[in-house]
Each structure stands twice: as C-alpha cells, then as structure tokens.
VEXDREN-2710 file (C-alpha; in Angstrom, 1 decimal):
% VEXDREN-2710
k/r/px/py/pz
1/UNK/101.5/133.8/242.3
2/UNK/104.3/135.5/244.7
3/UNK/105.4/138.6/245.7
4/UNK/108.1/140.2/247.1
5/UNK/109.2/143.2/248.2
6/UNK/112.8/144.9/248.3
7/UNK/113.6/148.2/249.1
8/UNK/116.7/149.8/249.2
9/UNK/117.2/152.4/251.8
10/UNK/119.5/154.7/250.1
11/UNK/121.4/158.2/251.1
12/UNK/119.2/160.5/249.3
13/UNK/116.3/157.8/248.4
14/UNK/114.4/155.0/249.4
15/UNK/113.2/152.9/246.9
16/UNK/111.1/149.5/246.7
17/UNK/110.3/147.0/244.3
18/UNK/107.5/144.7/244.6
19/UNK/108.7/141.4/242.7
20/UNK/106.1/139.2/241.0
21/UNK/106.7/135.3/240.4
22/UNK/104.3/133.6/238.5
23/UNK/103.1/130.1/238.8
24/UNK/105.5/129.5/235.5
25/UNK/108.2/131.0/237.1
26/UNK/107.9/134.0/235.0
27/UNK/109.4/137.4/236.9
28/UNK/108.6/141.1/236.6
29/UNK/108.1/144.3/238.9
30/UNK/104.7/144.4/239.9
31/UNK/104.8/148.1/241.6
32/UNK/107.4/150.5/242.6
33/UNK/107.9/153.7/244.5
34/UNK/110.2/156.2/245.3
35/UNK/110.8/158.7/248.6
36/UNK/113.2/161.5/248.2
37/UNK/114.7/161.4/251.9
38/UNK/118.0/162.7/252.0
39/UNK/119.0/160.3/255.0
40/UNK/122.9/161.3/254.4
41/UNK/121.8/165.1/255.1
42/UNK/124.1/166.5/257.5
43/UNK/125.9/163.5/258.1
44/UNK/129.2/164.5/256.3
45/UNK/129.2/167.1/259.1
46/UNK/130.0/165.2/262.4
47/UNK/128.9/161.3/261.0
48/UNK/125.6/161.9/262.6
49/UNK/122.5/160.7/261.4
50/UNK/120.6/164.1/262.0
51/UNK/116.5/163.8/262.7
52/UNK/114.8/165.5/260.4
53/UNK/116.5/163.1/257.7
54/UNK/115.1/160.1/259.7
55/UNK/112.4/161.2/260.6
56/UNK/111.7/161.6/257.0
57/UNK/112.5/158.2/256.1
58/UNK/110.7/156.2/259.0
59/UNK/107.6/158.3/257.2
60/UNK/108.7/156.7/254.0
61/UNK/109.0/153.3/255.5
62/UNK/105.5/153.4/256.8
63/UNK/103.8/154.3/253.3
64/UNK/106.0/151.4/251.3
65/UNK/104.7/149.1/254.4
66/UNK/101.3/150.1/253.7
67/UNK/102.1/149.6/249.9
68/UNK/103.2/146.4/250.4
69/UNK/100.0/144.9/252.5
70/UNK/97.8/146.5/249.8
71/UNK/99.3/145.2/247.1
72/UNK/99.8/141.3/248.8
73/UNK/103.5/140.5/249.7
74/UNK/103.7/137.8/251.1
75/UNK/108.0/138.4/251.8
76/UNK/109.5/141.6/252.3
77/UNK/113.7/142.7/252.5
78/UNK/114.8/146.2/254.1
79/UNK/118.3/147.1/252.8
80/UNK/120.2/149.4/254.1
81/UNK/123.6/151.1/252.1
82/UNK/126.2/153.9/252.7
83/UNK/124.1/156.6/254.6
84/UNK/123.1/154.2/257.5
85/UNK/126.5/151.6/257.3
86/UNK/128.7/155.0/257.9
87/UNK/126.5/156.9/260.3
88/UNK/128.1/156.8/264.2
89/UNK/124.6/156.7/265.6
90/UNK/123.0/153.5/263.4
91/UNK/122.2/151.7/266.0
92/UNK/119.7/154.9/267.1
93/UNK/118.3/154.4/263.3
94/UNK/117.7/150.9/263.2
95/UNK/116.0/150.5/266.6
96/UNK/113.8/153.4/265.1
97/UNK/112.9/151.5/262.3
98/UNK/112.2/148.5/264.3
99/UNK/109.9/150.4/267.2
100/UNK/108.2/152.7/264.9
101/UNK/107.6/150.4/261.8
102/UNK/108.3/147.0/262.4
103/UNK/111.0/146.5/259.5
104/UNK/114.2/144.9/260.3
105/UNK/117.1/146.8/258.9
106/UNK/119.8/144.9/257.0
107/UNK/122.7/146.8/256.7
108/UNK/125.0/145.7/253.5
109/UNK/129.0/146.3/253.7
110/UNK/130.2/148.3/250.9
111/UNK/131.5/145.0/248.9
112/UNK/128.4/143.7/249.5
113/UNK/126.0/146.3/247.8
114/UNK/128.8/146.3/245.3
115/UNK/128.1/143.1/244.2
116/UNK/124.4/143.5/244.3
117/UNK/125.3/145.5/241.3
118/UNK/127.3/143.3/239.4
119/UNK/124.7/140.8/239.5
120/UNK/122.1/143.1/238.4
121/UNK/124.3/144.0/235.3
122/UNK/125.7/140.6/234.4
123/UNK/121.8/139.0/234.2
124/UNK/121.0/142.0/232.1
125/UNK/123.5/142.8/230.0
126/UNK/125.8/140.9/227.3
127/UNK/129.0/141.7/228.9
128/UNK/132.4/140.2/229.4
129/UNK/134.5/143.0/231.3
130/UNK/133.5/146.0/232.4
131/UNK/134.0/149.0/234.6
132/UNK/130.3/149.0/236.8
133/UNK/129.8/152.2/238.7
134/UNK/127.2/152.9/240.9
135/UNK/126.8/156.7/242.3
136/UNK/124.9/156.8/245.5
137/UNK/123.8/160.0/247.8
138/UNK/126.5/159.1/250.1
139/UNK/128.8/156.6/248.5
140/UNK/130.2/155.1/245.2
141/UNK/131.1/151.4/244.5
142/UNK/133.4/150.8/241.1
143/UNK/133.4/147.0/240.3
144/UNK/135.7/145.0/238.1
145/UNK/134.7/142.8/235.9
146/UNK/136.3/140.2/233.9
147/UNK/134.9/137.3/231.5
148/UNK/132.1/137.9/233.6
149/UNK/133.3/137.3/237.0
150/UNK/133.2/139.9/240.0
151/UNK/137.0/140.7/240.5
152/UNK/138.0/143.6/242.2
153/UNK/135.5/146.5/244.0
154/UNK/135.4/149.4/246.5
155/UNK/132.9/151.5/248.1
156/UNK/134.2/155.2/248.0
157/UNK/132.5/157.3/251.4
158/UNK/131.6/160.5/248.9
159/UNK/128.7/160.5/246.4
160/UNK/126.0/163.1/245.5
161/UNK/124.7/164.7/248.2
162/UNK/128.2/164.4/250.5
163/UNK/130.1/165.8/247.6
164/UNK/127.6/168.5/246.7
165/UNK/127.5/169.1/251.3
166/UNK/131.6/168.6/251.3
167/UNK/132.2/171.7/248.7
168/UNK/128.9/173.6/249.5
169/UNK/131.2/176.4/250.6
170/UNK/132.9/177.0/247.2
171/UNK/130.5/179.9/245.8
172/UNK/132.2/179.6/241.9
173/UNK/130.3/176.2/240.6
174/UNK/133.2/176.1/237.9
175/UNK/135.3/175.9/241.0
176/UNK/133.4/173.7/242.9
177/UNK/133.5/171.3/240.2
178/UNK/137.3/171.7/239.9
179/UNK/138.1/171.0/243.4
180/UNK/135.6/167.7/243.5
181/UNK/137.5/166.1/240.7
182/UNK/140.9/166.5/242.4
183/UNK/139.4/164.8/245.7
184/UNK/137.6/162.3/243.8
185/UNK/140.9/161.7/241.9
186/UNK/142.9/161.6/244.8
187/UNK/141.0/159.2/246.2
188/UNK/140.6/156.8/243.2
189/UNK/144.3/157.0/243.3
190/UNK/144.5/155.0/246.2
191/UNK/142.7/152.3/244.7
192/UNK/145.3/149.2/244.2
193/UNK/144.0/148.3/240.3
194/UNK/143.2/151.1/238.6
195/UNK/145.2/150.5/236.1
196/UNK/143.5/147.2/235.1
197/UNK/140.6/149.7/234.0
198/UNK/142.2/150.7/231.3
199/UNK/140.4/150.6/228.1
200/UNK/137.2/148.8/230.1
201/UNK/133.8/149.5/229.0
202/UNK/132.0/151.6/231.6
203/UNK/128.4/150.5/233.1
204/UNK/127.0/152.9/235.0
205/UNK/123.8/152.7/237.9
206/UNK/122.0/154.8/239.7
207/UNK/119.7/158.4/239.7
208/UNK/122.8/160.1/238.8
209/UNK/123.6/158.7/235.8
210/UNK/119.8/158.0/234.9
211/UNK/119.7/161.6/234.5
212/UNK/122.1/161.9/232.2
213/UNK/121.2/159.7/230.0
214/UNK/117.6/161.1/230.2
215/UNK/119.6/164.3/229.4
216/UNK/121.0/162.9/226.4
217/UNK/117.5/161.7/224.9
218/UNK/116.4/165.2/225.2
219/UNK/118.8/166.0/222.8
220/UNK/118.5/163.2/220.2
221/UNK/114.6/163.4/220.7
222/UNK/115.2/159.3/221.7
223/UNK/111.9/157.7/221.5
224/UNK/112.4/155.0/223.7
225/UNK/111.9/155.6/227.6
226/UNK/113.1/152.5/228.9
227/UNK/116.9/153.6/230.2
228/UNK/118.2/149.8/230.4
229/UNK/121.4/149.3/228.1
230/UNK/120.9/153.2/226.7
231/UNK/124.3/154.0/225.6
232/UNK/126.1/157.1/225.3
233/UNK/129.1/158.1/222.8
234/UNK/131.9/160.3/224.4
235/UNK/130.9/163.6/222.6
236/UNK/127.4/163.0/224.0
237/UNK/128.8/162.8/227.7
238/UNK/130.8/165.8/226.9
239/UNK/127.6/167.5/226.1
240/UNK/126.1/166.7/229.0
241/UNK/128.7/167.6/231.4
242/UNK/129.2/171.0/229.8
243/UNK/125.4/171.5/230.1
244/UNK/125.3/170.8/233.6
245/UNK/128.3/171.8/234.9
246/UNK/128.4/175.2/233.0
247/UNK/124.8/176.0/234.6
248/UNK/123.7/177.1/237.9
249/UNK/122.1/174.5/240.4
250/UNK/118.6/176.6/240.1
251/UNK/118.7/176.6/236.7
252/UNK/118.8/173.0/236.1
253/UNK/115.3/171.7/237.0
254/UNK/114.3/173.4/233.8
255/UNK/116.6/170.8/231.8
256/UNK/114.5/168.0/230.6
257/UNK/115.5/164.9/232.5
258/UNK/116.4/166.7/235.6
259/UNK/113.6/166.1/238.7
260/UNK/113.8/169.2/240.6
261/UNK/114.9/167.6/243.7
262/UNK/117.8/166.5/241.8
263/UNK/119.1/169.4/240.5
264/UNK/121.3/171.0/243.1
265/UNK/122.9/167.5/243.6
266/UNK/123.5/166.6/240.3
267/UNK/126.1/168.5/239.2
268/UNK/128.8/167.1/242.0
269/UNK/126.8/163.7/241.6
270/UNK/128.3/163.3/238.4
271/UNK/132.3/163.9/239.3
272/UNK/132.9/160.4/240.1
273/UNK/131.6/159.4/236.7
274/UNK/134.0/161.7/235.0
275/UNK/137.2/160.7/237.2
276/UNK/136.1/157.1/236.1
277/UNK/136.6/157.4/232.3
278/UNK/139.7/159.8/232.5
279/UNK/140.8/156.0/234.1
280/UNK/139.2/153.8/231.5
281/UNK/139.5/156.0/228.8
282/UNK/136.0/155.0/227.6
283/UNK/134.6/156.1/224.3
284/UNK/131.1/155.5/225.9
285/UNK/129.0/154.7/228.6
286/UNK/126.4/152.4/229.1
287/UNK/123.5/153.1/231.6
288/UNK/121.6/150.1/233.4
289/UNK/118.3/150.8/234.6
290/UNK/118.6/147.8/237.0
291/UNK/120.7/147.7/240.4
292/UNK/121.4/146.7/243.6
293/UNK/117.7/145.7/244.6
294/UNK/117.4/144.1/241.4
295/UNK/120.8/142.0/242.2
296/UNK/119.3/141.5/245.4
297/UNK/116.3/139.3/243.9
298/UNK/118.1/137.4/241.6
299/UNK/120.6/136.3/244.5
300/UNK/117.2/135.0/246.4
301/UNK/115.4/133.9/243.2
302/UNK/118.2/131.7/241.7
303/UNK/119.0/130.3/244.8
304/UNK/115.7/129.3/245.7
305/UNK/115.6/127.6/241.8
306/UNK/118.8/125.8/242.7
307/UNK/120.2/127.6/239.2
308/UNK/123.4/129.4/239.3
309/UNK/123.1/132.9/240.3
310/UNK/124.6/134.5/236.9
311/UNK/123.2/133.5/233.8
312/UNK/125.2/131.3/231.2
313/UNK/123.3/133.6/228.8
314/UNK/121.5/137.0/229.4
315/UNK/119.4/136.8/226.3
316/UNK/118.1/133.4/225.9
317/UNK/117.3/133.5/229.8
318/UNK/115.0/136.9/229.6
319/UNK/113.5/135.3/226.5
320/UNK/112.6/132.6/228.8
321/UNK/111.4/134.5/231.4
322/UNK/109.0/136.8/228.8
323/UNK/107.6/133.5/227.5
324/UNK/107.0/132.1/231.1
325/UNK/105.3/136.0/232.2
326/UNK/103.5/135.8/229.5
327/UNK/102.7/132.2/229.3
328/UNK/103.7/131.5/225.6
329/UNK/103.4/128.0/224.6
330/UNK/107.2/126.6/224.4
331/UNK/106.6/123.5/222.3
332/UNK/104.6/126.0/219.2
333/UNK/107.4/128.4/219.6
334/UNK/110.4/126.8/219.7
335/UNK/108.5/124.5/216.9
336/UNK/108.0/128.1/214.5
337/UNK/111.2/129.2/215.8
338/UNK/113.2/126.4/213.9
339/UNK/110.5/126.8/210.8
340/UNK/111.2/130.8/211.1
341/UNK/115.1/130.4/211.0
342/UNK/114.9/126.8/208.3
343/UNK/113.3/129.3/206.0
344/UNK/115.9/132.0/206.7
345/UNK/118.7/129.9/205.6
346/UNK/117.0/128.0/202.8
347/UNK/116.3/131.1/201.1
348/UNK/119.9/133.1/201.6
349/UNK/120.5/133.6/198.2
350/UNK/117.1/135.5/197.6
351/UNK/118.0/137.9/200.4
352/UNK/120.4/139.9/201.8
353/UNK/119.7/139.7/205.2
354/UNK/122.6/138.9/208.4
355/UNK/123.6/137.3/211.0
356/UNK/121.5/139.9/213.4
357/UNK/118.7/139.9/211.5
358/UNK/118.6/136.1/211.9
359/UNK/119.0/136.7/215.4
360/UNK/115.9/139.1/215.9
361/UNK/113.7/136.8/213.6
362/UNK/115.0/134.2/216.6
363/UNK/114.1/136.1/219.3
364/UNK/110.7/137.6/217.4
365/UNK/109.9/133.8/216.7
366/UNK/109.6/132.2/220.4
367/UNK/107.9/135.9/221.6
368/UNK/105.6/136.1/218.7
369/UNK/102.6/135.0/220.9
370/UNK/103.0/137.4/223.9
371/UNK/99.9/139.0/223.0
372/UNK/97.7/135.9/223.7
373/UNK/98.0/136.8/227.3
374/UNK/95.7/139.5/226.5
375/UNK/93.0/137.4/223.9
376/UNK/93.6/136.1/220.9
377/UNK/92.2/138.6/218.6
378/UNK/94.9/140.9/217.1
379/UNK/97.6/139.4/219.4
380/UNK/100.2/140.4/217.1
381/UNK/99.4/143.9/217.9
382/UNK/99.2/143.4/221.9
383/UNK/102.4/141.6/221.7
384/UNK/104.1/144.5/219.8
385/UNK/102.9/146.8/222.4
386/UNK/104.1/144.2/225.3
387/UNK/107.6/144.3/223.6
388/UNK/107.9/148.1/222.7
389/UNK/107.3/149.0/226.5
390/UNK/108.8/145.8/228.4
391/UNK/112.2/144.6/227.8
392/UNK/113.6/141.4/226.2
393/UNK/117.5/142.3/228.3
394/UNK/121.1/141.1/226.4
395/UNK/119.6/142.8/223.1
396/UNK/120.6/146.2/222.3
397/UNK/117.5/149.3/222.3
398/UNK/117.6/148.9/218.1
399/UNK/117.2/145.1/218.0
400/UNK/114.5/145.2/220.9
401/UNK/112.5/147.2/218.1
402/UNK/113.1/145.2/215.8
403/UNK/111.8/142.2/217.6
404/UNK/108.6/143.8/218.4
405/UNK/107.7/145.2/214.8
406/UNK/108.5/141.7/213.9
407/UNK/106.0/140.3/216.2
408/UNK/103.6/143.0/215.5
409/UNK/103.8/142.1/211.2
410/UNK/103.2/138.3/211.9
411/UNK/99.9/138.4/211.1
412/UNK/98.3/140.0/208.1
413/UNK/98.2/143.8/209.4
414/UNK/101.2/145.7/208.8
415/UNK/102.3/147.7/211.6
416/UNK/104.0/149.9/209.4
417/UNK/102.8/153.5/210.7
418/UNK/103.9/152.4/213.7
419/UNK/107.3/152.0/212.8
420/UNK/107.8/155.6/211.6
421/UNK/106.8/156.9/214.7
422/UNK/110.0/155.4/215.4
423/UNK/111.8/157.4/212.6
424/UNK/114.9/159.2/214.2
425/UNK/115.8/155.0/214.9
426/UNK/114.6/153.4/211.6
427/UNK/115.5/154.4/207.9
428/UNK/112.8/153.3/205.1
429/UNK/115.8/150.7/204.4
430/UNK/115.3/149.2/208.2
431/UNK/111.3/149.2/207.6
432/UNK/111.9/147.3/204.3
433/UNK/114.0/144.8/206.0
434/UNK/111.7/144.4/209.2
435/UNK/108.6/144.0/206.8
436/UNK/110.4/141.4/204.2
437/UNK/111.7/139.8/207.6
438/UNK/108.0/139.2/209.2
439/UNK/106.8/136.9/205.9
440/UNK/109.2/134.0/207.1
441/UNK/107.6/134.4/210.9
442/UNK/104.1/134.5/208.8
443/UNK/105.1/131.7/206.7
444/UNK/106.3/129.8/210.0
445/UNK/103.4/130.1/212.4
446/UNK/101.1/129.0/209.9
447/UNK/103.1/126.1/209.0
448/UNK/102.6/124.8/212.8
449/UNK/98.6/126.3/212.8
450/UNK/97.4/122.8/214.1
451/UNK/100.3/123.3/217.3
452/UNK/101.4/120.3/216.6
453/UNK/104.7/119.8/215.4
454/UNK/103.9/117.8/212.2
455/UNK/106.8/119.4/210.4
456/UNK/110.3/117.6/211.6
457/UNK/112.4/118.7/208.5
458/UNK/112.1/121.4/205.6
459/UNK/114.2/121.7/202.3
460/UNK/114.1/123.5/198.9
461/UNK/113.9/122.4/195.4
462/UNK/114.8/125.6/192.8
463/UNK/113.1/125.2/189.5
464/UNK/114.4/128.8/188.3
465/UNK/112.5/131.7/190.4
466/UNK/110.5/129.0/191.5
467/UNK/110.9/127.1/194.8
468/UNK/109.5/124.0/195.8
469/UNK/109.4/123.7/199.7
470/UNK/109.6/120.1/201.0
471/UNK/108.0/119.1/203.9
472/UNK/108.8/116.1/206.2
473/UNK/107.0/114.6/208.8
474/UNK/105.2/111.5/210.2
475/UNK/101.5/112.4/208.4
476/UNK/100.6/114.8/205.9
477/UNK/100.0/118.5/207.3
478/UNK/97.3/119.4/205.2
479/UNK/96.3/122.2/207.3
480/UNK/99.4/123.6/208.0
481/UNK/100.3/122.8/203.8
482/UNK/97.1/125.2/203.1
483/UNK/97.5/127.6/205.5
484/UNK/101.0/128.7/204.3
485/UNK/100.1/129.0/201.0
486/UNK/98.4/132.3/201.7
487/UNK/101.3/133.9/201.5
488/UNK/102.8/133.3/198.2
489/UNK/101.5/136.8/196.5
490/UNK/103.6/138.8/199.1
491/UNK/106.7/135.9/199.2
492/UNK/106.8/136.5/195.3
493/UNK/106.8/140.5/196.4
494/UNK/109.2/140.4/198.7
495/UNK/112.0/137.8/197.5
496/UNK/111.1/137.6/193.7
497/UNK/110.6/134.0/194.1
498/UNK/107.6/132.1/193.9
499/UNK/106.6/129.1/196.0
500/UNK/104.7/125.3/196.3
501/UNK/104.5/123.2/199.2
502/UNK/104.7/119.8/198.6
503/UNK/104.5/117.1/201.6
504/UNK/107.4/114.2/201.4
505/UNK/106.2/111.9/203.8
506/UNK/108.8/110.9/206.7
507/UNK/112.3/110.4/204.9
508/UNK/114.4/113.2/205.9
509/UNK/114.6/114.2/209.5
510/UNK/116.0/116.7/211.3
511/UNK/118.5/116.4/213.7
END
C-alpha cells in the first residue's frame, strides 16, 4: 500500500489529493482538501504577489503537510500554476515556501498545466476530439483535441478572480459582463486555430464550471452528486448564465451550488466559458470532475507501470482498476462475464434488449463482486452502494446506474425501492429492463458457483417456449447445473420461456 500526495497550488485555491495504490495496483483518492487562498489577489494590479495572499497560502501549505504525515505519504508533489508562474516576485514565494514549510515548489508553464488536463480527461472520458477548457483564478488553458491526441493549447493570463479584479470598477454587473466578453473575445481572437474549434465538443474543468453544473442539478433536482461526465444541454447553460449574470454578486451565495466564497467571482469566472462555445458553437457542455492534479498522477503512475500514459480504452481500464481496488476475483468474473453475455445473445429473440444494455450487463458482470471487499453477506447490496457513490469512468451518469442496480439485483433481493429513489432518471420501463436484465447475471454467477470455470461453451436447444441449455466442459458441473436451476420460476416470468440444463460433456468449445 502507497500513497501519494499532489497538490495543486492554484490562484484562488490550493488543493491536494492524497493518491492511494494498492498492492493490486488498484488506484483511488484516499483524502482531499481544499484552502480558499486567493494567491492571485492583487496581483493583476502591479504583477506582485502581495502578502497577505501568501501569507495565507504558506498557512495552507503547513495544514496539507500535517495532513499528509497523518495520513502516511510516503511521496509528495507541490505544483504550482498561473498565480505563482506570472507573479514578478516568485522567486520571493518559492524561497518562502521552502524556509517556512519545507515543500519544493514546481512551477508548471502554461502548456504544461494544459496538458495535465488533457490527460486527466482522455483517461476519463470516451472522447475523440474535443474543446477542454480549464478556468483558473488567474488563468485559462483551452486544449485541442483530436482522435485523442493533444494538438493545439494556450494558457490565457485572465481567469476568475483577475477578470472579476480587471473590471471591479464597472458598477453595472450587466455591463461588467459585457465588457469581459469583448476582452476575453479579443483575446481568443489572437489565438492561431480557432477556427479548428468549430463544431468540437466542449469539456470543461475546474471550480468555475463545477458550479454550474451544480447549478444546473438544482434545477433538474439531479440525484447524482458525483460531477464527473455531468453534461449540460445549451438551454440549460443559457439558464444558468442568465441566473447568474442577471443577479447581484451578494445575492448569489443563496443559489444552491454556489459556496459563498465563490460568489462574487463567479459571475466573470464564467465569461471565458461563454466566449468558448460562441467559437465551437456547442449544443452542450460536458463537466469533468478530474484535472490537472489528476493528470499529474496518471503521468507518474503509468510511467512508473511502463504502460502508455493515455489509455487504449477509458472504460475497460477503470473497470480494471475497480476490480483491482476492490480486489474482485478476475478469473470468476471474466468467467460469469462471458456466461452473462452467452446468455444475452442466446436468448435475443425472447427479449428486446440492445447493444447498451449488453454493454452494462458487461460491465455489471466483472463488478458484480465489489461488495466482497466488505464480507460476503449481502455483497450485492455493498457493491450497489460501492458503484452508486464511486465511479466506473468512459460510461455515461445513466449507464453507471444501471450497472450498479444490476449488481445490486444479482442475488435474490430486489433492489427495486432503491431504484425509484432514482425516479427523475429511471421510468418504470428502465426498472423493468434493469430487473429482467439482473436474471442473466443471476443465472451466470451461479453457473460458475464452484469458481471454477467448468463451463467452456453454452448453447440452446428450443423445444417451442421451452429451452434446453447445453453445457460444455471437461467434467460434469453438477453444482453449478443445480444451482442455476433456481431461477427458472422468474426466467419463465421474465422472458416467457422456460428452461433445463443439460451437461454435454466436452464436444463443443469455445473459442
């Protein structure tokens, strides 16, 4: 067991995440904290860091130093971004930092911390090109991405609190907003390939646009907290810009999804955002709840694996890395992954399920026993809990769910209640399908209950509504044979089809 630490210095916050790395290789934030410092305060005035702003941050150095011994780390990173890299007086910081805390300050170029960010969306999120922004206190980075590659990017010097510092003077917030867009837009203008943003979907990072999404599941009454891959229609931006440009700054920490030290910022913080799609001309947004730090640790981690530092594939590599956190047997779920998904396709033409549907049973078949890292009893209930709050990344918020009332119906209890807590995302019709869905993972895990692998091949024989499933293997799976058969009453119930299990012996073999 490992951890590590990364904390990201930022204009208006520090933040640090403390990294755990299992002895499977499994990753996941152990801890995290936040400081609201406002280290860019001032500077936009003379390109001074000013002392109060430090002194503030060498406070909230100390505490995350403090965190980090408490907590065991046995490696720790100090990043610094825009506030630090474009103050006159660094130098003054950094030697601070070193004397008073003992941290050694690594200060990022703008491309740099740019591509901190494309890494952190390209392992997390099924995407092949894309317009990434990130909105900082004191800067913003816009990357282009295409076919998954980092292609273009700059690091604009304005961002939250400079732009909310740079038009402090302009009493008339409508106004104020006005004349941010024009700077904003006159300074995207210079950018050499804007016009290769055209029609791009838009990513977007940081507390900025966090907020606005948070905003936005006010609104919809969203049940799901977790803002990774949250995505946002253009009428639903539009909302949220009109709310909070339309109000004043004091007025705004009453609007759920604001934090009151955000609120006079927030406004301006969003401007770059807005200039962005009037380029792209994006119907949507989506919001990743992972960034430069997390970037940061997958550079380290893959390198230090020897694996490439972007993922072939987001979602079969944070399936993976749930199995390995959560130290899931590979063998027994890969085994009643391929029983899950034989049973799928044998049946079609008593269902009327798709292609995603297939894919969540997938998913919902290696995960299924995430819940034994708790105990064994009512596992299927742990694991549904583990899914619901955690995060199974390159599958949309919908499909997550769907994968975790999956795993939560494999066993006998029905996890029904629970899904309609879930109702402003799932009709009856998506219950139905979820519930008929879980019987092939039932069927599945009990045809591998000895862990085995006795099953190599599976195939029907229809006698009318009846179906004789065949079963192939190099001895007899009486257990497994038995075990299954508990589920014919709700098979029948579900598919109108009723089932026998009959064992082949070895002839047919899968490939």
């Amino acid at each position: 067991m490992k951890k590590m630490a990364i904390v990201d210095l930022g204009s208006n916050s520090i933040h640090m995440n403390i990294m755990r790395i299992n002895e499977h290789g499994g990753y996941s934030v152990f801890d995290s904290a936040k400081e609201t410092v406002r280290l860019s305060e001032g500077l936009q005035q003379d390109g001074m860091l000013k002392k109060a702003p430090m002194d503030r941050a060498i406070k909230a150095l100390r505490y995350f130093k403090r965190l980090a011994a408490v907590t065991e780390v046995v490696e720790i990173h100090i990043i610094a971004t825009a506030a630090v890299r474009l103050a006159e007086n660094k130098e003054v910081f950094i030697e601070r930092v070193k004397d008073e805390v003992g941290f050694e300050l690594k200060v990022i170029s703008g491309r740099c911390e740019a591509y901190y960010d494309y890494l952190a969306v390209v392992n997390s999120i099924e995407v092949d090109d894309c317009a990434i922004i990130d909105i900082g206190g004191a800067s913003t980075e816009i990357v282009l991405v295409r076919n998954r590659k980092f292609e273009e990017s700059v690091s604009l010097p304005f961002g939250s609190v400079t732009l909310t510092e740079k038009f402090s003077g302009i009493e008339n917030k409508k106004k104020r907003v006005k004349a941010a867009c024009k700077y904003a837009r006159g300074e995207m203008d210079k950018i050499a390939w804007t016009s290769q943003l055209k029609g791009l979907r838009v990513i977007g990072l940081g507390g900025t646009i966090r907020a606005m999404g948070k905003i936005d599941r006010g609104f919809n009454k969203y049940p799901i907290k977790n803002m990774h891959n949250y995505r946002m229609v253009h009428s639903e931006i539009e909302r949220v810009f009109s709310l909070v440009f339309k109000k004043e700054d004091k007025e705004l920490s009453n609007v759920d999804g604001i934090e009151s030290r955000r609120a006079e910022v927030i406004a301006l913080g969003m401007v770059p955002l807005r200039v962005l799609i009037g380029y792209t001309g994006a119907m949507g947004i989506s919001i990743s709840g992972q960034g430069l730090r997390n970037g940061f640790f997958y550079e380290i981690f893959f390198k230090s694996g020897g694996e490439p530092i972007v993922v072939d594939d987001v979602l079969r590599h944070s399936c993976q890395n749930t199995m390995k956190r959560f130290n899931v047997n590979p063998e027994h779920a890969e085994q009643v992954k391929f029983i899950s998904l034989r049973l799928f396709d044998l049946f079609k033409n008593f269902h009327s399920f798709g292609s995603n549907d297939r894919k969540v049973l997938e998913i919902a078949s290696l995960v299924h026993d995430a819940g034994m890292h708790i105990e064994y009893y009512d596992h299927h209930i742990h694991g549904m809990y583990l899914l619901i709050y955690g995060k199974i990344n390159g599958l949309t918020n919908h499909e997550h769910l769907k994968v975790a009332f999956l795993v939560g119906n494999h066993r006998e209890s029905s996890v029904k209640g629970k899904m309609k807590e879930y109702s402003t995302l799932f009709s009856k019709k998506d219950i139905k399908t979820i519930l008929k869905l879980s019987v092939f993972l039932k069927m599945a895990e009990q045809l591998d209950r000895s862990v085995n692998s006795l099953i190599k091949d599976i195939t029907i024989r229809l006698e009318g509504r009846k179906a004789v499933i065949e079963i192939y293997g190099d001895e007899e799976p009486i257990l497994e044979i038995e075990a299954a058969k508990r589920y014919q009453k709700l098979f029948y119930s579900s598919f109108g089809c009723s089932y026998d299990i009959q064992y082949m012996g070895r002839g047919k073999l899968r490939n």
